[in-house]
N, C-alpha and C positions, 0 to 999 in steps of 0.2 A: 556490550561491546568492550568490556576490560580487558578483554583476550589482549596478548603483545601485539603491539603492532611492530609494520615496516613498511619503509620508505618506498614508494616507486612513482614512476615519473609515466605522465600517461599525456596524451595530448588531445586539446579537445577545440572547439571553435571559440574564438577570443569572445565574441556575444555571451558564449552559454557561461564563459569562466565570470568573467566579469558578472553577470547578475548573478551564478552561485556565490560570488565574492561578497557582494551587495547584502545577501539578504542572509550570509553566515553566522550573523551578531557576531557574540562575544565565545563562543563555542568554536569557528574560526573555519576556514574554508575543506581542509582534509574531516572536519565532526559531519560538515555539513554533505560531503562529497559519499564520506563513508554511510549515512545514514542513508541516502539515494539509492546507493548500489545495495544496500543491505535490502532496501524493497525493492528493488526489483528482482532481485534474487529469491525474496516473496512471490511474487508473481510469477517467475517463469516456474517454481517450483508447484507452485497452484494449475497453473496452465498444462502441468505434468499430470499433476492428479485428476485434473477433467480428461485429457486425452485417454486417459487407463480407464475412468469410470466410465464414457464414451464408448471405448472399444467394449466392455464388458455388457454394457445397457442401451448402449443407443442414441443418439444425441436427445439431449433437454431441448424443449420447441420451445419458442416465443413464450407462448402462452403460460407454459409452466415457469419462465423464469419472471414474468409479469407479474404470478399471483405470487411469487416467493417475494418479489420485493414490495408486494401490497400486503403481505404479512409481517415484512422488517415495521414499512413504516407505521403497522399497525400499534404493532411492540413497540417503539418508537414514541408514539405518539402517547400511549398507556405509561410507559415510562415517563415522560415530562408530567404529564398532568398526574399519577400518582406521587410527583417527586413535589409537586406546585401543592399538593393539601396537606403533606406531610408538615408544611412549613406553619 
């Protein structure tokens, strides 16, 4: 995010401003505001590419995305404990 930035003025509920305020650090409330929108602007862009892989293939059931995330935490788990002997 070194792109220029600019200024603008957006309005949001005082709850949400105040605890992005809270929990900005020393980085400051528009780093912390800017990184939020930058994910979710991840996410709608993702939610784009399922829609297209979807309409092309068909939806993903349950099932399939069950075993994909019992394969992450598989990786996952091989990762930590190859990282734990290296030491």
């Amino acid at each position: 995010m070194n792109d220029p930035t600019g200024k603008y003025s957006i309005t949001m509920p005082r709850d949400i401003a105040e605890a992005a305020r809270a929990r900005s650090g020393p980085s400051g409330l528009s780093a912390y505001v800017a990184s939020a929108v930058a994910r979710q602007i991840e996410r709608d862009n993702l939610n784009e590419l399922i829609q297209v892989a979807e309409a092309a293939h068909g939806p993903i059931t349950d099932e399939e995305i069950q075993a994909l995330r019992d394969q992450l935490h598989q990786a996952r788990q091989q990762q930590t404990q190859g990282g734990a002997n290296a030491a």
